[in-house]
VOLO-653790 format. One record per residue (C-alpha): residue number from 1; residue in three letters; x, y, z. Coordinates in nm, 4 decimals. Layout:
<atoms>
atom finu = NUM, lumke = Ala, u = X, v = Y, w = Z $
...
</atoms>
This chain:
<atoms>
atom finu = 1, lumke = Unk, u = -4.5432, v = 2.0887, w = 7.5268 $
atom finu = 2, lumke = Unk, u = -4.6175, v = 1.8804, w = 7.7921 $
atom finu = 3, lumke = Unk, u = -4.3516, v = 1.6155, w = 7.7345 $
atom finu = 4, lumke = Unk, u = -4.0893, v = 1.8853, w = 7.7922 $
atom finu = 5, lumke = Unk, u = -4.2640, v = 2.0336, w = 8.1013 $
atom finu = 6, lumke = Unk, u = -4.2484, v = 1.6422, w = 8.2087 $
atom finu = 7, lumke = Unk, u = -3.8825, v = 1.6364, w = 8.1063 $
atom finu = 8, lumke = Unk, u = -3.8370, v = 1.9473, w = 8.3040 $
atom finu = 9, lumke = Unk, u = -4.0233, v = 1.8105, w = 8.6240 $
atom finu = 10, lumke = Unk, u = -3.8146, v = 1.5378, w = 8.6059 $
atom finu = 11, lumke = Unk, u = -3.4948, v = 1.6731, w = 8.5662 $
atom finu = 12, lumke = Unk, u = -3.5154, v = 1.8948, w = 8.8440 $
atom finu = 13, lumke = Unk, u = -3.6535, v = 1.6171, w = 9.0670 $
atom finu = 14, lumke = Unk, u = -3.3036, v = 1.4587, w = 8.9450 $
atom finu = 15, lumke = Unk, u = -3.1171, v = 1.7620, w = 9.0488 $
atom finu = 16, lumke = Unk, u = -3.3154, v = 1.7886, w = 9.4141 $
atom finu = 17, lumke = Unk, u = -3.0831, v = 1.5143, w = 9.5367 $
atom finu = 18, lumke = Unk, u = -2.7789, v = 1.7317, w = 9.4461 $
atom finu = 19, lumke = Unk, u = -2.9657, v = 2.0861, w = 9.5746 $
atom finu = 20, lumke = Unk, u = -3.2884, v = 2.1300, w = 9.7604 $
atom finu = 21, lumke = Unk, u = -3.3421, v = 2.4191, w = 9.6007 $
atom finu = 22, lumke = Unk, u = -3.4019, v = 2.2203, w = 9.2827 $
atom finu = 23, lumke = Unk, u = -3.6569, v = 2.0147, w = 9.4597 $
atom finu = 24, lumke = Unk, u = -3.8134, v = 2.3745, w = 9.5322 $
atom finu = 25, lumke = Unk, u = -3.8612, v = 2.4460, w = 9.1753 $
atom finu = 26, lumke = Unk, u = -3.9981, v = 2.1441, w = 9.0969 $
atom finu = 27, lumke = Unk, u = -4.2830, v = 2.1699, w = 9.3450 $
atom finu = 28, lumke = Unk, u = -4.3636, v = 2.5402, w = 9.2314 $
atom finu = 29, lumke = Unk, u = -4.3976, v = 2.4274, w = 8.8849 $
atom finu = 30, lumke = Unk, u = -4.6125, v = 2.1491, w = 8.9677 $
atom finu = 31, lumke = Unk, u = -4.8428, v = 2.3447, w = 9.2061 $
atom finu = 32, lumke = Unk, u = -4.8474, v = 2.5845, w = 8.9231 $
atom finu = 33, lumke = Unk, u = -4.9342, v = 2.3205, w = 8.6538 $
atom finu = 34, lumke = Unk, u = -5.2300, v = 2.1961, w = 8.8718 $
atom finu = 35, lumke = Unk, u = -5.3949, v = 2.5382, w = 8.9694 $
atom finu = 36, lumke = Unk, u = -5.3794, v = 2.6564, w = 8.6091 $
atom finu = 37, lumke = Unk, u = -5.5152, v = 2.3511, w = 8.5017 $
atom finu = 38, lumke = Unk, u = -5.7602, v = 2.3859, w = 8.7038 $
atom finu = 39, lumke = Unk, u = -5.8679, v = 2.7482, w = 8.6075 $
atom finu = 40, lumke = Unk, u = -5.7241, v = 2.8599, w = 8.9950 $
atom finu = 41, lumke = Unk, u = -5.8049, v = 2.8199, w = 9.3446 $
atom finu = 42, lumke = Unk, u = -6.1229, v = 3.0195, w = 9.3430 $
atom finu = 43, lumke = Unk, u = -6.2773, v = 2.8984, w = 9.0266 $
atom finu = 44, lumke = Unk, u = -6.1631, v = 3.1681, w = 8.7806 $
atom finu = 45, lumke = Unk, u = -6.3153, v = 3.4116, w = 8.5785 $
atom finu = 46, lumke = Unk, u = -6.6403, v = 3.2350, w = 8.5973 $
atom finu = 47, lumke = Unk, u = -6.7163, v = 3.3917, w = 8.9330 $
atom finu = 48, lumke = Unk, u = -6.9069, v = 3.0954, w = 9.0643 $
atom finu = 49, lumke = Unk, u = -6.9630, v = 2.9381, w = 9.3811 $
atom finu = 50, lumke = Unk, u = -6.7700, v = 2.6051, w = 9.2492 $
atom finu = 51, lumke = Unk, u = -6.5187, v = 2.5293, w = 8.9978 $
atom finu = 52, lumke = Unk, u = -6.7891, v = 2.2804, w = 8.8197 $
atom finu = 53, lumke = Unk, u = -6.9875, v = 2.4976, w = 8.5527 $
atom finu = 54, lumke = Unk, u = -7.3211, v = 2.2978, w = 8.5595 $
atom finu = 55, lumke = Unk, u = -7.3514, v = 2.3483, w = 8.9500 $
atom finu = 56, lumke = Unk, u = -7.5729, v = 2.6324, w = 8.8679 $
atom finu = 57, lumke = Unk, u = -7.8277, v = 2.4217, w = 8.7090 $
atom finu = 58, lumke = Unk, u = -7.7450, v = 2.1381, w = 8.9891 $
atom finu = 59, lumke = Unk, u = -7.8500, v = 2.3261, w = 9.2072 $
atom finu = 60, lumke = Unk, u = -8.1581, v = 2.4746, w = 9.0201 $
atom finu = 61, lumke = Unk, u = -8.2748, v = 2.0971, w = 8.9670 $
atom finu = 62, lumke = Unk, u = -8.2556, v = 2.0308, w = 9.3380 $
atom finu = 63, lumke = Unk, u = -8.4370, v = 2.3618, w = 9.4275 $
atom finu = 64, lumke = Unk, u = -8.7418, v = 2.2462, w = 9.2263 $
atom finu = 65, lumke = Unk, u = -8.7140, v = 1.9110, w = 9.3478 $
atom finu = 66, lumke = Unk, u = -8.7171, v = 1.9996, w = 9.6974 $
atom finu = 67, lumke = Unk, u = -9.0887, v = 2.2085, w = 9.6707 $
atom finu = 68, lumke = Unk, u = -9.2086, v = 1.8695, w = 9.5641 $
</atoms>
């Protein structure tokens, strides 16, 4: 699947020199790719305060370490 999304990106890159508008869709689909790759802007449906899921414990660690 992803070779034909890169066939697509790169066919309408191709096609942006004839029609902006293709260059348009091309950028949509790659911010698209990237933000569901990245399970979205604000981190998903993990609710979080970051997109990493061990920050939680992170920042347990460095709780503990700082009463030290």
């Amino acid at each position: 699947m992803s070779v034909l999304l890169l066939i697509l990106l790169v066919a309408l890159f191709g096609l942006g020199f004839l029609s902006p508008l293709w260059l348009v869709a091309a950028a949509v689909l790659i911010f698209g790719l990237v933000h569901s790759g990245r399970g979205g802007a604000r981190g998903g449906a993990r609710g979080g305060d970051s997109e990493y899921p061990g920050y939680q414990d992170y920042r347990a660690y460095r709780d503990r370490q700082d009463r030290w």
